[in-house]
N, C-alpha and C positions, 0 to 999 in steps of 0.2 A: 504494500500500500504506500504510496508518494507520503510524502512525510505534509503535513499538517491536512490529511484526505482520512476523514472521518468514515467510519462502516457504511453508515446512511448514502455517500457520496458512490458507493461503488459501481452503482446500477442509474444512468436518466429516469429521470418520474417518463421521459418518453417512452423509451425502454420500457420499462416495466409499463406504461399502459397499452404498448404494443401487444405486449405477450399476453396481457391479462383479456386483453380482445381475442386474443388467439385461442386461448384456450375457456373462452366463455364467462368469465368471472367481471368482466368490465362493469356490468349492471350493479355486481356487490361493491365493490369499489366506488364506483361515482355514491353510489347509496350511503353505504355504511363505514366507507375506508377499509384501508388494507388489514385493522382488525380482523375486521368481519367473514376476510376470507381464509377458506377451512383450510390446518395446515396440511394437507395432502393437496393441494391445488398450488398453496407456496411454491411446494417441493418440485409439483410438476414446472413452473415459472422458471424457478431455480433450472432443473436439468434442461429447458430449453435452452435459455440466455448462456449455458455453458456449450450446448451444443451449436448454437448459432456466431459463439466466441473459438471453436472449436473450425469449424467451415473457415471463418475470416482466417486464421493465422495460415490454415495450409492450403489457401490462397495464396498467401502471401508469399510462400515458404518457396 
């Protein structure tokens, strides 16, 4: 992590409402915020954003 780059910073609010459209949860989020969404949908969020971080690098490579 870059040095004065907080946990919260690691992921764009864009990002993450990209994926959260992606995998259906946008409606809970705009509603209720990221609370609200159940932690097995995090997770899924989670292993997309790494697999879509995953595509970028061995593009690049």
């Amino acid at each position: 992590m870059a040095k004065g780059q907080s946990k919260k910073d690691i992921m764009s609010e864009r990002l993450k409402r990209d994926l959260a459209r992606e995998l259906g949860v946008a409606d809970i989020v705009e509603r209720e915020g990221w609370g609200a969404v159940p932690s097995k949908d995090c997770g899924r969020l989670v292993k997309l954003a790494v697999e879509r971080a995953e595509r970028i690098i061995q593009g690049q490579a």
